[in-house]
N, C-alpha and C positions, 0 to 999 in steps of 0.2 A: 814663277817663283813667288815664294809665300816671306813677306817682307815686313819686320817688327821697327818700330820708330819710339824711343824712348822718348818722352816730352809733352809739353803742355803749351808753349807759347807760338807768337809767329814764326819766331825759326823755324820750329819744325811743321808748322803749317806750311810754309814755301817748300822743305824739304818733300813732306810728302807730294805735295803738288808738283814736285820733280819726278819724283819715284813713278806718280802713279803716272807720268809722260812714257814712262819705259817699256817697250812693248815685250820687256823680260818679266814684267811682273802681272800677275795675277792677282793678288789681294794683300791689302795693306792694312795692317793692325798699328794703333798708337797707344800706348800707356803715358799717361792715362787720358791728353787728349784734350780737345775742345771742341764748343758746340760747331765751330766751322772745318776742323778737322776731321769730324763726324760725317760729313758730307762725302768723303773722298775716301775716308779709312774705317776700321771695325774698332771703335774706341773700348778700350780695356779698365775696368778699375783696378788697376795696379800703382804703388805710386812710382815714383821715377827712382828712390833709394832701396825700395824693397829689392836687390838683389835676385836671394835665391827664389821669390813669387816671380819675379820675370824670366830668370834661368829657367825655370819650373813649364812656365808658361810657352815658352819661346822649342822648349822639349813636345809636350804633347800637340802641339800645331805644328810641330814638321815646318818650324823656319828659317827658312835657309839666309836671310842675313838682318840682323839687328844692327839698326845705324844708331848710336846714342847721340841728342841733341842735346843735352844740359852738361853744364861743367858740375852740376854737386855727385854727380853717377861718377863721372869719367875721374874725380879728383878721390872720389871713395873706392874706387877699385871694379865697379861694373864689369870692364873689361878684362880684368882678370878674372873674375867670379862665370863670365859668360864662358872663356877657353879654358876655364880646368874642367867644365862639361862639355868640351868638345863641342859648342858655339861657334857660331862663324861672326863677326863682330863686326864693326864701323867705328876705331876711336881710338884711343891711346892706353896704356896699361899705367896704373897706379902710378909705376916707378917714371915714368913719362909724362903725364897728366900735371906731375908737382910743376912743369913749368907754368905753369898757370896757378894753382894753388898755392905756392909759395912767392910772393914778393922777393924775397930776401933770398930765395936761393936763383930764381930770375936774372935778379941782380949782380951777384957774386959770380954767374955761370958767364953773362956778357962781359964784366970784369975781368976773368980769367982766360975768354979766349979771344980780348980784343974786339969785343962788338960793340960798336957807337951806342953809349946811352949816356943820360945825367950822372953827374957826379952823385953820389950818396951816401948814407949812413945809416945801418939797422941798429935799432934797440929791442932790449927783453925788457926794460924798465922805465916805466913812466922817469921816476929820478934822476936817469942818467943821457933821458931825451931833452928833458926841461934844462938839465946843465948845457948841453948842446945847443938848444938852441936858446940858448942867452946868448951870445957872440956868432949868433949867424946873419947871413947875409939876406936879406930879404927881397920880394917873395920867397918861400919855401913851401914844397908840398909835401904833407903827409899821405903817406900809403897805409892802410892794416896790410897785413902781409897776407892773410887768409883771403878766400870768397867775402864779398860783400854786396852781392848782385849787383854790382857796377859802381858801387857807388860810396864806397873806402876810400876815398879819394878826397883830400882833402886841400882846396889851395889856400896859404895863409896871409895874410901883404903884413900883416905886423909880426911881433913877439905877440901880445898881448892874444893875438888870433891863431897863433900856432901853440900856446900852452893851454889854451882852450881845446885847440884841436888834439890835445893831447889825453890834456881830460875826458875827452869826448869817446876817444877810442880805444883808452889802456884801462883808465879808472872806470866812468860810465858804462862801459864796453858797449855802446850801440850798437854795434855788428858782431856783438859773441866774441867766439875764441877767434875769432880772425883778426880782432885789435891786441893780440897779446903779443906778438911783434909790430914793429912798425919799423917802416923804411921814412929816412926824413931825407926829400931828393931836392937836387936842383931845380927850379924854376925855368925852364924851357919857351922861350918864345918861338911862333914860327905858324905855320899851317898844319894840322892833324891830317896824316891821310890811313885808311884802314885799307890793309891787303890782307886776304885771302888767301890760303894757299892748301894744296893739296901734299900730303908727303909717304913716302911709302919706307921709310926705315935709311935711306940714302939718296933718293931724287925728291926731289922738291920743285913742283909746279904751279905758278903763279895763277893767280885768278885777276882778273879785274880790279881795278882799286875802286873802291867810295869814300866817302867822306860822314861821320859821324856828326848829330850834335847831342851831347849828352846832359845840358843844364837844361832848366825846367821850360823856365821862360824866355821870351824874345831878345835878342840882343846878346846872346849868350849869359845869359842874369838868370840867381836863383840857384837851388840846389842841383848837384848831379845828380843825374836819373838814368835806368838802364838802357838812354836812348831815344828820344824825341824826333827822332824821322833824319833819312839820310840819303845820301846821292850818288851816283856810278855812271862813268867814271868820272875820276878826281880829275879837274884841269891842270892841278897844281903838278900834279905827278906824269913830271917828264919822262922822256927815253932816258934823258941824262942821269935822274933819280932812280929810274928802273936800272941800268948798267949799276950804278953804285953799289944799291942795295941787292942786288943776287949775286954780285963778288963780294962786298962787306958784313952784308949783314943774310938772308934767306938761307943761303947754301951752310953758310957759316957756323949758325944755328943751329940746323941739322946735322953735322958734322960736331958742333960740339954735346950733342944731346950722347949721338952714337959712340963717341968716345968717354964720355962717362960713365957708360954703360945702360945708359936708355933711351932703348932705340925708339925712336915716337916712327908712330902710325897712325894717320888722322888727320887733321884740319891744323893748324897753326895760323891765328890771326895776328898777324903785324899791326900792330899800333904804332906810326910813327909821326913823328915830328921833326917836319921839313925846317930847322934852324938854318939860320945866317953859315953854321960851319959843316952844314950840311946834314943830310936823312938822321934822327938819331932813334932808338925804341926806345917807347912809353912806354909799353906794356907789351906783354905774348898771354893770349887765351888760348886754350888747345880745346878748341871747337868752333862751329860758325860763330861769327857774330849775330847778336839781334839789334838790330835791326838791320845788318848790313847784306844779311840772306835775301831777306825782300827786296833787296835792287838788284843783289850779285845773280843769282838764279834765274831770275826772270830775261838773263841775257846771254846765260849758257846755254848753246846748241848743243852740246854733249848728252850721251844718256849717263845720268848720275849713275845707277845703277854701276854701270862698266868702269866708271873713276874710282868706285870705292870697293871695287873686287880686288883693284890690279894695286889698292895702297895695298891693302890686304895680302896680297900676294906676291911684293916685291918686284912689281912688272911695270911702273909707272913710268918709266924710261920711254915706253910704247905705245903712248898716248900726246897727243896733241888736244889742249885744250883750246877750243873755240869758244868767241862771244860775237855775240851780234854788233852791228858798226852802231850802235842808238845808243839812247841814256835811258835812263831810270830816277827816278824821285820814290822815295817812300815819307808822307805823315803820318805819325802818329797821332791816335784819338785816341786821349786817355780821359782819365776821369777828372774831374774838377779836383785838385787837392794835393795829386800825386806827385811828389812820393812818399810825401806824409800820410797823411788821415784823408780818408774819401770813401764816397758812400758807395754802392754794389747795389743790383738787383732792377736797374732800371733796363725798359725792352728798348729793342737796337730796331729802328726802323731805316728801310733802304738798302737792305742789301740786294734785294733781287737785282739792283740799277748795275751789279757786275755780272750777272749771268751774260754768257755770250759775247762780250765786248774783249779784243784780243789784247789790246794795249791797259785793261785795265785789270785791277788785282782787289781783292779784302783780305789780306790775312789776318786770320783772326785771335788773337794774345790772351785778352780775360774774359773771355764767353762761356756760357754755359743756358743749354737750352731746359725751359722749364714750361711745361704745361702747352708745348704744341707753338714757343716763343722763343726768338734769344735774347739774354738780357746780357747784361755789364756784371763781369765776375774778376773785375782785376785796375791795377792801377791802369798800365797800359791796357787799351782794349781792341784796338782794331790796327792794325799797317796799310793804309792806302795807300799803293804801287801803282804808278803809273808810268808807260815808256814812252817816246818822242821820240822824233830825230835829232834830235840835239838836248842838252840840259835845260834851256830855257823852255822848249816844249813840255817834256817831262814834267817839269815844275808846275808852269799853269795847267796842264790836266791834271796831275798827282791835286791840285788845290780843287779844280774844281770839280773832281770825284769826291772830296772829302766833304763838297757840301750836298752830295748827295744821300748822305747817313747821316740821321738823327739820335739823338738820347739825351735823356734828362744829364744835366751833370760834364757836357761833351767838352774834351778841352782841348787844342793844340796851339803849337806855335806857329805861327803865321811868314817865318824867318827861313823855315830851311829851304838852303840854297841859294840864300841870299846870294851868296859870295861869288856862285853864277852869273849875277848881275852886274855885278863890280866889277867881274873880271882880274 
């Protein structure tokens, strides 16, 4: 089968390097792709929003199934655009998708049908946030309620730093129309774990947990970024928190999605936070995470292929998902600067040190190859994935495959997984 992948980053670099394990498929197209994509797929210049150029496309190549990897397609209606041409798809439809796209209806939806999250509060008005939080309790986190490629997210410890952060994302709008609501949440302590999960319109099948870190710099300091390297599985994440959250919160979800009347089909990432009063949701994405594909994939035995026919089909019920008993580390190597200002165009030396090595990985995020080279075309630039038998393995390989690629400019955190060590 002839198999289309919407995207451009590592996610969907792991994704294809799933796809292309499937002894169902024959040839793999990505729009629009990267230089380490290229390796494994027929990279398209299409962009990932051009709709009906991908419908178009996805029509005269006889492709029997497009998996979308990005949230700005799946939140703009991709999915719909693909099945009113009778498209076979991988994702969630518009009316679906909003759980992710909308903060504030996220929020309102776990509200209404009793699913553990922070207490909160949305505004349409700068004025009427800033009143708010004069007499709030502090910490307090700001949310934009739209997309902000991860990074909307604001935590404040003063007044003084939450009317800033106010300014920041109503008036300033740094992140567009996505700061035109904002959600102002509880302050949450506790451990972050990310899950994965598979869902087909009413069964919901868990993936592996990992652990995200998304600030820039070491120690958790610094600005959020869409993910600084991560780990699978989470130690934190017991059987005890696995029972909770697929009575409380997983199943819950999907059941309140399909009762409002939109049925999701696709991916739903759990963002949670293990508190003192137990599992609560940060956040729901409705698609893989990035970075947390580069560890989660790399330890599914399953043919993806087969996972994302039967979401499609309402048959998920009839799958058992397997992972291998090891762990997983992913670094990121971004550029010096990120996620502000940084420089591009610098050549990536050392990748061949992953050809052939089975426990090692490069997926590749901001690449683009030029003149017979590949250079740094992005903040984040490269995911080195490494497996073990246990996390502390994982870890020191994933570290020291990361000093086997060079580039001017090269930057990561030196931290992830720490907490491995701690225990």
């Amino acid at each position: 089968m002839k198999v289309l992948i919407v995207g451009s980053g590592g996610r969907e670099h792991a994704i294809a390097w799933k796809a292309a394990k499937s002894s169902r498929v024959d040839k793999i197209y990505c729009a629009p792709g990267n230089a380490g994509i290229s390796e494994i797929a027929e990279c398209v210049d299409i962009g990932a929003m051009e709709f009906e150029k991908l419908a178009a496309f996805a029509k005269e190549q006889g492709i029997d199934l497009t998996v979308i990897g990005m949230d700005d397609p799946l939140v703009g209606g991709i999915v719909d655009v693909f099945e009113q041409e009778g498209l076979r798809v991988f994702g969630p439809k518009k009316n679906a998708a909003i759980l992710e796209g909308s903060k504030a209806f996220s929020k309102d939806l776990m509200k209404k049908y009793g699913i553990p999250t922070a207490g909160y509060e949305t505004f349409d008005s700068p004025e009427t946030a800033m009143e708010y939080l004069e007499t709030s309790k502090y910490p307090v986190v700001l949310k934009a309620d739209g997309l902000a490629l991860g990074k909307g997210v604001l935590i404040c410890n003063t007044k003084d730093e939450a009317m800033a952060g106010v300014k920041t994302l109503m008036l300033d709008k740094q992140f567009g129309a996505a700061g035109n609501t904002i959600v102002v949440e509880e302050f949450m302590t506790g451990r972050e774990v990310s899950v994965l999960s598979f869902v087909d319109g009413k069964t919901i099948k868990i993936m592996t947990s990992a652990q995200d870190h998304k600030r820039a710099k070491d120690g958790d300091q610094g600005l959020n970024t869409g993910g600084m390297g991560t780990f699978s599985p989470s130690p934190f994440y017991t059987e005890e928190i696995d029972e909770f959250c697929k009575k409380n919160i997983y199943q819950a979800t999907v059941d309140a999605m399909k009762a409002e009347g939109r049925e999701f089909k696709g991916i739903i990432f759990f963002g949670l936070m293990l508190t003192a009063e137990g599992p609560k949701v940060l956040e729901y994405n409705a698609r893989f995470g990035d970075p947390e594909t580069q560890v989660v994939l790399p330890r599914m035995k399953n043919d993806i292929i087969d996972v994302f026919e039967r979401c499609i089909d309402g048959t998920l019920d009839e799958v058992e998902l397997d992972f291998e008993d090891n762990a997983a580390v992913c670094v990121v190597l971004a550029s010096e600067g990120y996620p502000e200002k940084y420089e591009k165009g610098y050549e990536i030396h050392g990748l061949d040190n992953f050809k052939d090595k089975d426990s090692y990985f490069v997926f590749h995020a901001g690449t683009r190859a030029e003149n017979g080279r590949i250079v740094t075309n992005g903040g984040r630039v490269l995911g080195v994935t490494a497996t073990g038998t246990d996390l502390k393995t994982a870890r020191a390989n994933a570290y020291e495959a990361a000093k086997w690629i060079g580039f001017a400019n090269k930057y990561m955190r030196s931290d992830i997984g720490k907490a491995i060590d701690e225990g």
